[in-house]
C-alpha positions in Angstrom: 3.6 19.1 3.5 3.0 21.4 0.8 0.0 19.7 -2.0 0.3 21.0 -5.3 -1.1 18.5 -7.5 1.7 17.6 -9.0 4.6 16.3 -6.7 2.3 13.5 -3.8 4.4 10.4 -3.3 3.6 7.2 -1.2 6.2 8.3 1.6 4.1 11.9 1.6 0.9 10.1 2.0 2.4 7.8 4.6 4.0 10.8 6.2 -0.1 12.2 7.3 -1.6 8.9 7.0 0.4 7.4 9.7 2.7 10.1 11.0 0.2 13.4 11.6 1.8 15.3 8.9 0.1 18.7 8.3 -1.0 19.7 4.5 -1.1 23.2 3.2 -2.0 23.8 -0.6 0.9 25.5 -2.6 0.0 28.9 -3.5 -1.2 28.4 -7.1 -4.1 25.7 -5.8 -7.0 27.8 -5.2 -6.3 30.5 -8.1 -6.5 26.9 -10.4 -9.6 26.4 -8.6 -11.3 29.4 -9.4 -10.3 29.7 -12.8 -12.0 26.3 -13.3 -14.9 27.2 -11.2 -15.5 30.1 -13.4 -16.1 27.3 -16.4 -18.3 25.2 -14.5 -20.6 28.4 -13.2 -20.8 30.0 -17.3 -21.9 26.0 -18.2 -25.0 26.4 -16.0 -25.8 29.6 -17.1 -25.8 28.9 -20.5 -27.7 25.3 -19.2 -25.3 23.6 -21.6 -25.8 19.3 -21.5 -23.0 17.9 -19.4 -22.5 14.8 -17.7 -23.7 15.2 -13.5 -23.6 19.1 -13.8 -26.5 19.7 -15.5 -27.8 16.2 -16.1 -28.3 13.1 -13.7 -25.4 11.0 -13.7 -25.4 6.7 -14.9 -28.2 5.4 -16.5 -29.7 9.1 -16.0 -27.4 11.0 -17.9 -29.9 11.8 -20.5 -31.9 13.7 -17.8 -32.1 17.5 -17.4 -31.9 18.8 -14.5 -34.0 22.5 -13.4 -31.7 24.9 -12.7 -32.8 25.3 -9.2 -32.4 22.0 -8.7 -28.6 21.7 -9.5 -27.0 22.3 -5.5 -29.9 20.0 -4.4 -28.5 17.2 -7.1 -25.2 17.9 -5.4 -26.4 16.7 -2.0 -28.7 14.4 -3.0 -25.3 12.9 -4.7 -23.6 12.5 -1.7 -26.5 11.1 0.8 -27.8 8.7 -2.0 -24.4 6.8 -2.5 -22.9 6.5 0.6 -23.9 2.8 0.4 -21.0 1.0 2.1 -21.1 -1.4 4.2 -19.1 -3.0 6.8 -16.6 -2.3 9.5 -14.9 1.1 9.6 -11.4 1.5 7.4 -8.9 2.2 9.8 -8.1 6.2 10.3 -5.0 5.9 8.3 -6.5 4.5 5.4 -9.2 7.5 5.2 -6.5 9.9 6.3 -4.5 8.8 2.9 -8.1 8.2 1.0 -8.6 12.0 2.1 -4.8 13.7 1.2 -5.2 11.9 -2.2 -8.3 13.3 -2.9 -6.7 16.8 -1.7 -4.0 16.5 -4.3 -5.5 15.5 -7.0 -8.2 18.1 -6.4 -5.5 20.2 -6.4 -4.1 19.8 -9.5 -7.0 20.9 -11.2 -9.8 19.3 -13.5 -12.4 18.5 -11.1 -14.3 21.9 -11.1 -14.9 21.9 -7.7 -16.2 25.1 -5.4 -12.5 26.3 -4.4 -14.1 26.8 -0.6 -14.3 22.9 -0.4 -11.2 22.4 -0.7 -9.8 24.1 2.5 -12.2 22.2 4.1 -10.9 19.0 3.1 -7.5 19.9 4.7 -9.4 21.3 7.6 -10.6 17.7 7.7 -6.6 16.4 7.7 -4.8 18.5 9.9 -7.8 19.1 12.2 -7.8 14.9 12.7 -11.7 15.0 11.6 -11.4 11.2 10.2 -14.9 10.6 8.5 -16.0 6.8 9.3 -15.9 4.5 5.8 -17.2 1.3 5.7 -14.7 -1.0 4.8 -16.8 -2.6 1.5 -18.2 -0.6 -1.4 -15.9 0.4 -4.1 -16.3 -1.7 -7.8 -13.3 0.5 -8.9 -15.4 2.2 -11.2 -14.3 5.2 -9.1 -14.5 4.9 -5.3 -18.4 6.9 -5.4 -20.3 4.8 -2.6 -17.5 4.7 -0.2 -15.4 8.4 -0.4 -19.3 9.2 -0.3 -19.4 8.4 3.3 -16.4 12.0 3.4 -18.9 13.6 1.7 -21.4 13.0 4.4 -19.0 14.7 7.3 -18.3 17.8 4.8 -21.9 18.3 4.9 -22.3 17.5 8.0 -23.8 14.5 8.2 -22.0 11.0 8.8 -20.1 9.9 11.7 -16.4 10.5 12.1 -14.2 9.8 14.4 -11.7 12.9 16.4 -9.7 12.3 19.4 -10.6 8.4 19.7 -14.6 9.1 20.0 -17.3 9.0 17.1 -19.4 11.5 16.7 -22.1 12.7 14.1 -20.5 14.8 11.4 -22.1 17.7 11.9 -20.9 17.7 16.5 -17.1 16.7 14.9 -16.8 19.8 12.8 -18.1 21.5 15.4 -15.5 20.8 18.1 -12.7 20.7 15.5 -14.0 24.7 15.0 -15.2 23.8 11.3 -18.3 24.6 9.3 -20.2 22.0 6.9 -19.8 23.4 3.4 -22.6 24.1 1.4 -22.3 22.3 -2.1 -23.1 23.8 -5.4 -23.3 22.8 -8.4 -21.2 19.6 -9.4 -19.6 19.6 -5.9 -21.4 16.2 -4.7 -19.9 14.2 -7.6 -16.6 15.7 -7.2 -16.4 14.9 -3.1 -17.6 11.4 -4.2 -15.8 10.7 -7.2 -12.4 9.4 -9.1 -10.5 6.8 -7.1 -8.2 8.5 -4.1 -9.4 5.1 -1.5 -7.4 3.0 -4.3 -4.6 5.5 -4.2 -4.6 6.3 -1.1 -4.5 3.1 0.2 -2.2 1.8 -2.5 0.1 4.3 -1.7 0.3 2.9 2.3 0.9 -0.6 0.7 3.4 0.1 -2.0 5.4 2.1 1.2 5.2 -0.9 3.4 5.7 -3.8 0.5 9.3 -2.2 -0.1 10.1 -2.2 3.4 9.2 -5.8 3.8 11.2 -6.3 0.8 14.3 -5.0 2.8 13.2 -7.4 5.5 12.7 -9.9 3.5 16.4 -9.6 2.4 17.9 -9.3 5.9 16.3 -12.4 6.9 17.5 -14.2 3.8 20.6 -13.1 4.5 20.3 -14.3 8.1 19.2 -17.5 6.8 22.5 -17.7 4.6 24.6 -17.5 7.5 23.0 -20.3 9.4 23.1 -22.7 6.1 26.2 -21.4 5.2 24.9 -21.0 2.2 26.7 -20.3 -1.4 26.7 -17.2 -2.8 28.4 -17.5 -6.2 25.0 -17.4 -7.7 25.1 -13.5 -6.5 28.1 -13.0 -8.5 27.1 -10.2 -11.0 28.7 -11.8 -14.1 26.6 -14.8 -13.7 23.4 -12.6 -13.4 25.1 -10.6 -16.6 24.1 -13.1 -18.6 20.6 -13.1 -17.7 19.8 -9.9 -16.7 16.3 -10.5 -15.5 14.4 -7.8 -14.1 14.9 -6.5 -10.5 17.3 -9.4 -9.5 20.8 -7.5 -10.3 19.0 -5.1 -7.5 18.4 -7.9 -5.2 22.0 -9.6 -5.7 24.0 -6.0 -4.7 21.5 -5.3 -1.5 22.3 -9.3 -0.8 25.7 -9.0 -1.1 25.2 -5.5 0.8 23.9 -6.8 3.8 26.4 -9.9 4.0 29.4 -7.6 3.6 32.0 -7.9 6.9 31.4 -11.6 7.2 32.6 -14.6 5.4 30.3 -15.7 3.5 30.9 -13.0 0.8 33.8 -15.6 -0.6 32.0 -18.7 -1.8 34.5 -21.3 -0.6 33.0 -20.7 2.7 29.8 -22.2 1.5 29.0 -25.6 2.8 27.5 -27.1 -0.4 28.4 -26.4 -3.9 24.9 -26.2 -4.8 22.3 -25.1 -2.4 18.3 -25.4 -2.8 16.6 -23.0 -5.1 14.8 -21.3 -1.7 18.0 -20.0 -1.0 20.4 -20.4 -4.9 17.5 -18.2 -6.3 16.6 -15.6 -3.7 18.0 -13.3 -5.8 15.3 -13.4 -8.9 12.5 -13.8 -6.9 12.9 -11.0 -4.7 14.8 -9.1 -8.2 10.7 -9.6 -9.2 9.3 -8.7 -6.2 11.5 -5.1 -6.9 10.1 -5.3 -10.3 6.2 -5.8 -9.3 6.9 -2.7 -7.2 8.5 -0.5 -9.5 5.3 -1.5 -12.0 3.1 -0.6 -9.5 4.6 2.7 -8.9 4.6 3.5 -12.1 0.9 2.9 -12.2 0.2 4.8 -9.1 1.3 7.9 -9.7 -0.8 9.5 -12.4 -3.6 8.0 -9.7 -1.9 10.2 -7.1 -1.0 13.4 -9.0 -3.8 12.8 -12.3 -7.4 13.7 -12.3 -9.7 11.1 -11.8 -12.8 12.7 -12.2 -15.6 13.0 -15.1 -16.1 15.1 -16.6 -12.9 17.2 -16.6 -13.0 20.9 -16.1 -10.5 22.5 -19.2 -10.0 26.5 -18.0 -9.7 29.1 -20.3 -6.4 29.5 -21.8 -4.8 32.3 -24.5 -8.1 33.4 -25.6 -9.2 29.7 -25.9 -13.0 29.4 -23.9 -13.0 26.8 -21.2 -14.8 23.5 -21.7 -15.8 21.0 -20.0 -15.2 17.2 -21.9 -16.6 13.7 -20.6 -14.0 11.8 -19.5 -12.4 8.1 -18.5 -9.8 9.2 -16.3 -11.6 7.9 -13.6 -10.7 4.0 -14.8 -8.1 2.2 -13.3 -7.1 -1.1 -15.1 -3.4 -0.1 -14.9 -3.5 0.0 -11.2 -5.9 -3.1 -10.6 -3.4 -5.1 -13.0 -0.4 -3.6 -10.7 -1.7 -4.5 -7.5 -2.6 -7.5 -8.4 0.8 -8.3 -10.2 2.3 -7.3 -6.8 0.5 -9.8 -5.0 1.3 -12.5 -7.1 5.1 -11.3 -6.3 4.4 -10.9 -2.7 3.4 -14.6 -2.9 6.5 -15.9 -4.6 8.4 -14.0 -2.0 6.4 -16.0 0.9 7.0 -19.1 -0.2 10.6 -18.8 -0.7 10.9 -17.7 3.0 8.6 -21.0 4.3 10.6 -23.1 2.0 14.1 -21.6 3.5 12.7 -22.2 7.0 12.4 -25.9 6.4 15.4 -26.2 4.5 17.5 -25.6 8.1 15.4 -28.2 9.6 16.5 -31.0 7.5 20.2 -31.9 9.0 21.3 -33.5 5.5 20.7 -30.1 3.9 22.1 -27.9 6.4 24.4 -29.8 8.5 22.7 -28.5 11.6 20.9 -31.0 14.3 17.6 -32.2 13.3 15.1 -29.5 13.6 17.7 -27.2 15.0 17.5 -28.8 18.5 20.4 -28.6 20.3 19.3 -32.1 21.6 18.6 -33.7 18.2 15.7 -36.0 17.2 14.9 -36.9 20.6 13.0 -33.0 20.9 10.9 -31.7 18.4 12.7 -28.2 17.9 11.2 -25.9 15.4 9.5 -29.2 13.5 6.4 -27.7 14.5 6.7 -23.9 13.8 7.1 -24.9 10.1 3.2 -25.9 9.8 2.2 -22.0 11.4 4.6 -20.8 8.4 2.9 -23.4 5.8 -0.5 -21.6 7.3 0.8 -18.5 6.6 1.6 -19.2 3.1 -1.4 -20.4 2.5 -3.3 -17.4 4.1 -1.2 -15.4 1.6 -2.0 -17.8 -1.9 -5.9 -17.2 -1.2 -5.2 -13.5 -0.9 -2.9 -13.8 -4.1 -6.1 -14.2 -6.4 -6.7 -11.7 -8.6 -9.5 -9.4 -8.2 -9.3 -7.4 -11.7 -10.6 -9.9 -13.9 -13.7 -10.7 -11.7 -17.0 -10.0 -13.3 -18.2 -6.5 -13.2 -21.3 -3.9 -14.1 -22.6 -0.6 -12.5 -25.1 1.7 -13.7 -27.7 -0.4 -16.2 -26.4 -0.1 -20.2 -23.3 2.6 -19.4 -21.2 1.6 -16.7 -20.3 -1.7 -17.7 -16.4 -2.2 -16.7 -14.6 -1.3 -13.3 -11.6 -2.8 -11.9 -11.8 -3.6 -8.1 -8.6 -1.4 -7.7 -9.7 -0.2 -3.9 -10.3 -4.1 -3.1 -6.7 -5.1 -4.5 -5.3 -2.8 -2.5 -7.0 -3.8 0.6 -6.2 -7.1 0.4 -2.9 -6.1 -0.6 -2.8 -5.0 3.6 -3.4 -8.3 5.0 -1.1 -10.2 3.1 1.8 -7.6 4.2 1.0 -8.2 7.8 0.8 -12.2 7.1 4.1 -11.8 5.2 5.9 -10.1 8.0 5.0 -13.1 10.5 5.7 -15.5 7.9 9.5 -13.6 8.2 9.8 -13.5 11.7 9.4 -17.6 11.7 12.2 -17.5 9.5 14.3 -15.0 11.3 13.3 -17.0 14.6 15.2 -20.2 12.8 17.7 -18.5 11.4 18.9 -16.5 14.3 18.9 -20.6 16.2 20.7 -21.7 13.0 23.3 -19.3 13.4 23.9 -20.2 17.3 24.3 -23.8 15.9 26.7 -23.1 12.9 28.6 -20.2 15.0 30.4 -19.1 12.1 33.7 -16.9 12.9 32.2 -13.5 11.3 28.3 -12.4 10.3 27.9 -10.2 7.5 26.5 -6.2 8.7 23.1 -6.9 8.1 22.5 -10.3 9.7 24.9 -9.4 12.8 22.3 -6.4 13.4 19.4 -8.6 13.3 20.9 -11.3 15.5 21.8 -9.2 18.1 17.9 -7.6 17.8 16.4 -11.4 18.2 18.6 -12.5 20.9 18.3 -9.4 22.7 14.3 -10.2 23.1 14.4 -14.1 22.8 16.8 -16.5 23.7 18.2 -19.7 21.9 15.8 -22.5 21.9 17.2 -25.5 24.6 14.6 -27.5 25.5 10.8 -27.9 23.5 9.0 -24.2 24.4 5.7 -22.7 22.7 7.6 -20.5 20.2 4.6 -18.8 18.9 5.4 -15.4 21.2 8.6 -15.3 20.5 7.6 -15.1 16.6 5.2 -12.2 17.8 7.9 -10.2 19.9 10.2 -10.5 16.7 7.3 -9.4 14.3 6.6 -6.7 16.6 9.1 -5.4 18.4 12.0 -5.9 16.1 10.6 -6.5 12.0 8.2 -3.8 13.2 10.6 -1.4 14.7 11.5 1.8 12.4 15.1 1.7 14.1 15.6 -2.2 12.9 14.1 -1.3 9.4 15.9 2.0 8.8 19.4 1.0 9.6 19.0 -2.2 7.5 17.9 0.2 4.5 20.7 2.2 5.1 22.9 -0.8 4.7 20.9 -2.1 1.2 21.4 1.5 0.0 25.4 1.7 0.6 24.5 -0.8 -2.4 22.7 1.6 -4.5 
């Protein structure tokens, strides 16, 4: 993958996050580099007052620093705020942390020693993944956890290459690196703007639109075994209400059902079904919407310099300069991810709500908790309370963390955002989401053995066949709880299951 500074998406940071992608900068990177470099090095010289170059940094940013002092600052900036705490992020997350970093280092600003940033890429493709302590970032840039990188590019640290840890300076080593030395500046650079938000928002946002498509298939899945009505999909009813996102929705709906008969409402059973099902359409329409808002925010954190101050190269006779900056705040991307969970949410509880609905024989028509036997077994009665757990695993995480109370350095830094915190939080409730689906799909795929309707739509006929090929119709009482895990894993979690129902939701688009 080529990094120019420009052009990073989520599925390029999932691609060496998770998939071992290698990085090379684009030709035009390290020229950028130098030409900024060349500012930073005439603003020593001249010992010109600026912000963590030639002055301390937070509350003592009034403080001049010797000029022999200034590469010993940089150091001293790295070992004196990598003050996380905690378990280690898993490798993927510092692997995007890392290729965010790259980029937006890339794309010029930061004034960074152009022989770091080869190193960082080293770092990447070599598989050099520093350790980061899972707690640290305020969102007032990422400083005492992407600290923790800056450690290992020393030389220092622990990080972690071909499943051992190791000290920083013995991973380099066997990777067939060198520890940079840091000048000037270099230490607040390695530590600074907010790539672990990015980063890890980046992983999220990629996994929170596939769950979406899952989310859909399952609904749709669900729709078969209620024989559900699907008039409300009908694109001149949404026409007069054309909320956000849910047109979207409707098409990959209608999409997914397409080959079976449920596409023609006068299959429906009811005239009117339940608003978990009659509404699917504008909740997940929002859940596209909280998506496309947090994209939106992401990107200028993924291809945008975050750092302060900002390194302005000379242009057309113009001198460089070098300007104090807020680039490195966040609120945008807080506000997203936590608008995103609050969509996630609404999403979740549909799918619980759905579940229940074809365990109530009045509303579906089906046996009593979809036991072939009736009342006299207890069916999926009791799989419903693990999905009520799971929704409320996924509320709690739903709160949001950018309006908490916040203050950093004494008198200066007095806002942040908690962007890296929204964003891991965002992770758990993806994975509690996709169990919270596979209890539905687990019903649904029973429902449809019990309503045996002539013809399945595409989409639901594909995810059928994937459930019953792994777990087989419920007869008599059995602990169900694996079976939910073999369809989370094996089947929600499969890239052949996710990519062919995409491809069906795209015909749509």
């Amino acid at each position: 993958m080529i990094v120019d500074g420009r052009s990073l998406s989520c599925a390029d940071v999932t691609a060496v996050a998770l998939h071992g992608a290698r990085v090379v900068l684009a030709d035009e990177v390290l020229p950028r580099l130098a030409r900024e470099r060349a500012v930073v090095d005439d603003v020593v010289d001249r010992q010109v007052p600026t912000y963590g170059l030639t002055t301390g940094l937070g509350s003592r940013s009034s403080y001049a620093l010797p000029r022999d002092e200034l590469a010993r600052f940089s150091v001293r900036t790295v070992r004196g705020r990598a003050n996380a705490v905690g378990a280690p992020l898993p490798a993927s997350v510092v692997r995007a942390a890392l290729v965010a970093r790259v980029n937006g280092l890339a794309g010029g600003g930061s004034g960074i020693s152009p022989r770091i940033l080869p190193l960082l890429v080293a770092l990447l493709n070599s598989r050099v993944n520093p350790l980061v302590p899972e707690v640290g970032s305020i969102g007032a840039s990422d400083l005492c956890q992407m600290a923790h990188v800056g450690l290992v590019v020393i030389g220092e640290g622990r990080a972690e290459l071909s499943g051992e840890v190791l000290d920083g300076a013995t991973a380099l080593r066997r990777a067939g690196l060198t520890p940079a030395e840091l000048g000037p500046k270099d230490g607040h650079v390695l530590c600074s703007a907010s790539p672990l938000a990015a980063g890890h928002g980046a992983l999220v946002l990629q996994e929170a639109a596939t769950l979406l498509t899952l989310a859909q298939a399952v609904t749709a899945l669900t729709f078969e075994g209620f024989r559900a009505n699907t008039s409300p999909l009908d694109a001149r009813a949404l026409g007069l209400r054309p909320a956000p996102g849910q047109s979207r929705a409707a098409e990959h709906l209608l999409a997914l059902l397409a080959g079976g008969d449920l596409t023609d409402p006068k299959h429906a059973r009811r005239v009117q079904d339940p608003i978990s099902l009659r509404c699917a359409a504008q909740v997940h329409g929002a859940l596209h919407s909280a998506l496309d808002f947090a994209g939106a925010a992401l990107d200028p954190e993924l291809n945008g310099c975050g750092d302060n101050p900002v390194v302005l190269p000379a242009t057309d006779g113009v001198p460089g300069e070098i300007l104090s900056s807020g680039n490195f705040h966040t609120p945008a991307l807080a506000l997203a991810f936590d608008t995103l969970a609050l969509a996630l949410t609404q999403t979740a509880a549909l799918s619980a709500e759905r579940m229940r609905r074809l365990l109530n024989p009045g509303l579906s028509g089906l046996p009593a908790n979809l036991s072939p036997h009736g009342p006299e077994r207890s069916g999926f009665a009791p799989l419903a309370k693990t999905a009520q757990a799971l929704v409320a695993e996924i509320r709690l995480l739903s709160a949001p963390v950018s309006t908490d109370p916040r203050h950093g350095a004494d008198g200066v830094e007095d806002d942040s955002t908690n962007a890296a915190l929204g964003a891991r939080r965002l992770s758990t409730m993806l994975v509690r989401l996709r169990q919270l689906l596979a209890v539905e799909a687990v019903a649904a795929a029973q429902a449809v053995d019990l309503a045996a309707p002539a013809t399945l739509g595409r989409g639901p006929a594909l995810l059928h066949r994937a459930i019953r090929e792994l777990v087989p119709p419920l007869d008599e009482d059995r602990p169900c709880g694996v079976d939910v895990d073999r369809v989370n894993d094996d089947i929600l979690g499969s890239d052949e299951v996710r990519n062919a129902l995409r491809a069906l939701t795209e015909e749509a688009s």
